[in-house]
C-alpha positions as CSV (number, residue, x, y, z in Angstrom):
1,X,129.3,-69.8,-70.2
2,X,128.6,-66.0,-69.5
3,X,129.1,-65.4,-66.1
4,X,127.9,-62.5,-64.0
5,X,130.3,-59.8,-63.4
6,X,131.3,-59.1,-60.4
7,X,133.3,-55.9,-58.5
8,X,136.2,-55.7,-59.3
9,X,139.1,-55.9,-55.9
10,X,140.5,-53.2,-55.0
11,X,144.2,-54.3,-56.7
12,X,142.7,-54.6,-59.5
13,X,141.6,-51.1,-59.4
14,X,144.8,-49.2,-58.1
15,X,146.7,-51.2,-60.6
16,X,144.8,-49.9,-63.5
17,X,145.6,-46.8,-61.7
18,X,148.9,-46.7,-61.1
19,X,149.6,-47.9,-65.5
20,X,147.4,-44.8,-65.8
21,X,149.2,-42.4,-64.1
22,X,152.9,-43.5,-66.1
23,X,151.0,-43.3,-69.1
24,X,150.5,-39.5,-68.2
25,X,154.1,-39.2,-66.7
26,X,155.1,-40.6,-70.1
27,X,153.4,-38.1,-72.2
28,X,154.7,-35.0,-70.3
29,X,158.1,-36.4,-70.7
30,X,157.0,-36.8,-74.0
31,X,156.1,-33.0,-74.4
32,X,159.0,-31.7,-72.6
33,X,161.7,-33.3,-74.6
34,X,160.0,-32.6,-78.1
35,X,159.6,-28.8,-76.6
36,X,163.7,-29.2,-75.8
37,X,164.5,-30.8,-78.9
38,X,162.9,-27.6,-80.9
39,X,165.5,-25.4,-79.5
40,X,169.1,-27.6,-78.9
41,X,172.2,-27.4,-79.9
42,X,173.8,-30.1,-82.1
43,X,175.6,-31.4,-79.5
44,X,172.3,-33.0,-77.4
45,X,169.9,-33.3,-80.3
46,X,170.8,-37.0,-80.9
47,X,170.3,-37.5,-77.5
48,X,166.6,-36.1,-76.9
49,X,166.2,-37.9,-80.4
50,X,167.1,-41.4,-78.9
51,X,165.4,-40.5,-75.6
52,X,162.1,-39.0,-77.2
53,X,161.9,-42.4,-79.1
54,X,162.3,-44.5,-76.4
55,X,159.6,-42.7,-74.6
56,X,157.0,-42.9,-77.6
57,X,157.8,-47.3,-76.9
58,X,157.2,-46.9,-73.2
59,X,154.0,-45.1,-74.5
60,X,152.9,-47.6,-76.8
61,X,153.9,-50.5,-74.0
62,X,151.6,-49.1,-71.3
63,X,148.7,-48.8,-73.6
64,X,148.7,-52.2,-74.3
65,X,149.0,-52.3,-70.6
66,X,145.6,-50.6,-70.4
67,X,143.8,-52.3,-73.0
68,X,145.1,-55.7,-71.4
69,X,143.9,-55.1,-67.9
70,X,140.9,-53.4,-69.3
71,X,140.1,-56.8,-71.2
72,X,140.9,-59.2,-68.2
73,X,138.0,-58.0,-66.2
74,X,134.2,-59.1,-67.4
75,X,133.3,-55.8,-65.8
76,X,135.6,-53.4,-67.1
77,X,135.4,-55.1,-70.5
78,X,131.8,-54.7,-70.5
79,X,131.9,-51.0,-69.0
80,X,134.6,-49.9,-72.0
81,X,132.3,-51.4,-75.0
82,X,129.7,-50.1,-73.7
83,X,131.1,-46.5,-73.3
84,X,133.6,-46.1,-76.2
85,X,130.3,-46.7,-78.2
86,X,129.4,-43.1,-77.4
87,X,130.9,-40.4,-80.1
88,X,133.8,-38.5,-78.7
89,X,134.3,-41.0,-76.1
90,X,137.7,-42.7,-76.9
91,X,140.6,-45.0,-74.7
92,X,141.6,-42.3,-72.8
93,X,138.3,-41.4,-71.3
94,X,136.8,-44.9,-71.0
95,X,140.1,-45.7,-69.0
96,X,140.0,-42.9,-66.7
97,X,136.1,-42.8,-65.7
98,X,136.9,-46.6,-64.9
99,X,140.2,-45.9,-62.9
100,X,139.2,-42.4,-61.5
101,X,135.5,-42.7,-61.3
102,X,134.5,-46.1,-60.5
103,X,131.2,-44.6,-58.9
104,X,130.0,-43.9,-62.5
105,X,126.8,-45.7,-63.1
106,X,126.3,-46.0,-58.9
107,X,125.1,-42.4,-58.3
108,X,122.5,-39.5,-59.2
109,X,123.9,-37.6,-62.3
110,X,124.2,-34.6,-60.0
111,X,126.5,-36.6,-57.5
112,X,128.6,-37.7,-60.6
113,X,129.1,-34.6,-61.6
114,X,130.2,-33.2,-58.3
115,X,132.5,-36.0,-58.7
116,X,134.1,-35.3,-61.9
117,X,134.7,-31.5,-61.0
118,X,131.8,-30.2,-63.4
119,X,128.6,-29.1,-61.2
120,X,128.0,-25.3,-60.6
121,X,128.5,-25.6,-57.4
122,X,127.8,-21.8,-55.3
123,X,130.5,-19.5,-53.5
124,X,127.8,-18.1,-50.9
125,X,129.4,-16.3,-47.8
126,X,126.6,-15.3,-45.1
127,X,124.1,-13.0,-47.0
128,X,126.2,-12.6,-50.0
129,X,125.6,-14.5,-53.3
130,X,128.6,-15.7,-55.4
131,X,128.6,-16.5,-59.0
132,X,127.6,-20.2,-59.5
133,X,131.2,-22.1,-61.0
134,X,132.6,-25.4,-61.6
135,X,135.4,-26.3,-59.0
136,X,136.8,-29.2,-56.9
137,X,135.8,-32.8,-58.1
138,X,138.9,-34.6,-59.7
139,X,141.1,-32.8,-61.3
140,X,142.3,-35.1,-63.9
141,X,139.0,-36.4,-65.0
142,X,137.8,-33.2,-65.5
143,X,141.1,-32.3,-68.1
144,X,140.1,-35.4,-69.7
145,X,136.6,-34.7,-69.5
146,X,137.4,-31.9,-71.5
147,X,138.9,-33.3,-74.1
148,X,136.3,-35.9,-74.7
149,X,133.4,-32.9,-74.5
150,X,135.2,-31.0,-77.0
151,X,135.4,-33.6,-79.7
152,X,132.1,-34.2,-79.1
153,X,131.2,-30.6,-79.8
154,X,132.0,-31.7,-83.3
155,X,131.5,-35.6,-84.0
156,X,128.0,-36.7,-81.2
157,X,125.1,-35.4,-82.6
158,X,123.2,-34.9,-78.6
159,X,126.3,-33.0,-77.4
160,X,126.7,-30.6,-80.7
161,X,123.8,-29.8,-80.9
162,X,123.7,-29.1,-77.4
163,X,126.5,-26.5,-77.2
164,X,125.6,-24.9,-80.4
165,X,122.2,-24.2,-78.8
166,X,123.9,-22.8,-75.7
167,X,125.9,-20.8,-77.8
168,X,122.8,-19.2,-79.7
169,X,121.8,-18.5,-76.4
170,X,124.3,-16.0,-75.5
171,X,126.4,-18.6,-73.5
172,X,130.4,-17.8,-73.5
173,X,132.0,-21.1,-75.4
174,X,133.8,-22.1,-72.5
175,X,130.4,-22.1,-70.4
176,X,129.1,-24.2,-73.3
177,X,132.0,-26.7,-73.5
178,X,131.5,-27.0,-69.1
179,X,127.6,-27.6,-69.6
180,X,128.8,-30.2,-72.4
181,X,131.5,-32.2,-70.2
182,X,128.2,-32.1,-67.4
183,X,125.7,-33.7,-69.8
184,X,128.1,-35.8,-71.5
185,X,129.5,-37.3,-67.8
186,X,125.3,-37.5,-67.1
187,X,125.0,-39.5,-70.4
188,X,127.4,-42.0,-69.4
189,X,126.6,-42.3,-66.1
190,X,123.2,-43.2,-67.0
191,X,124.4,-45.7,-69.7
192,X,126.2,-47.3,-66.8
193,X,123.7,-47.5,-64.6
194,X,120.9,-49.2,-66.3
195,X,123.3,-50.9,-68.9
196,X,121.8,-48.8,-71.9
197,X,123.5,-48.3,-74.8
198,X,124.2,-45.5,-76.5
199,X,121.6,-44.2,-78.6
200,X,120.9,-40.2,-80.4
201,X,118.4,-39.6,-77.2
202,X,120.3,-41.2,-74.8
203,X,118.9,-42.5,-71.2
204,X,119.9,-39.6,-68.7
205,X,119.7,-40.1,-65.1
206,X,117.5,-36.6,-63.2
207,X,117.5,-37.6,-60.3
């Protein structure tokens, strides 16, 4: 039996949400107390120790959180296979885009990238002109975004050779990466879409 998937209800979603936003809470505890335990005093370094590994458990519980409610759903199942086959595209991201961005795969690729924070979007006042930059959008998949463009930049054949040639353009690296985390959120959204997958000349979505 291979039944259709169907949307997902709305618990389902904010659930996935919520074990997404500890697991973030965790790791800037995480942080913090390693960042502590570089500069304590005898007297509290067993307890960051203690603390520090209960907090790498907690970690390692909500992912398999994650990758449980992830697996649960016929639709989110077949989203995250379908995406995590894409270089540079790992847990993390996959788990976001579905918890954060759940239009991905519904809309243009210029809506989706309004979405995720990375469209050159203008700072116009009356007759004056502004530099086009990337604001707004979600905050928190764009830092993700971000990660996943930049190991991209080195592993994905389309995306590295796409910032490389933006580079010998005279493009600042950090204008690169943002045209990067924009054509990679494209890619995927695409994917989505038409249920594509991943291939070196991937199916992006112009309109």
């Amino acid at each position: 039996m291979r039944p259709a998937p169907r949307p997902l209800p709305d618990e389902q979603s904010v659930a996935l949400a919520a074990i997404l936003a500890r697991r973030r809470q965790l790791i800037e505890m995480l942080t913090a107390e390693k960042n502590r335990l570089g500069g304590a005093r005898t007297a509290i370094r067993q307890s960051l120790t203690t603390h520090i590994a209960w907090l790498k458990r907690e970690l390692g519980q909500t992912d398999v959180q994650l990758t449980q409610a992830i697996q649960n759903s016929p639709v989110w199942r077949e989203k995250d296979d379908l995406l995590r086959r894409v270089p540079g595209v790992g847990p993390v991201l996959t788990t976001t885009l579905l918890a954060k961005l759940p239009e991905l795969g519904a809309l243009t690729s210029k809506q989706i990238a309004a979405l995720a924070g990375v469209a050159p979007l203008n700072r116009d006042s009356g007759t004056l002109r502004g530099k086009r930059t990337v604001w707004g959008g979600r905050a928190h998949v764009r830092a993700v975004l971000y990660m996943g463009a930049l190991v991209a930049t080195r592993y994905n054949s389309v995306i590295k050779a796409f910032y490389h040639r933006l580079c010998r353009a005279g493009k600042a690296k950090k204008v690169a990466l943002t045209a990067c985390m924009r054509k990679l959120v494209t890619i995927l959204n695409a994917m989505v879409k038409h249920r594509t997958p991943w291939r070196a000349e991937p199916l992006v979505q112009h309109a």
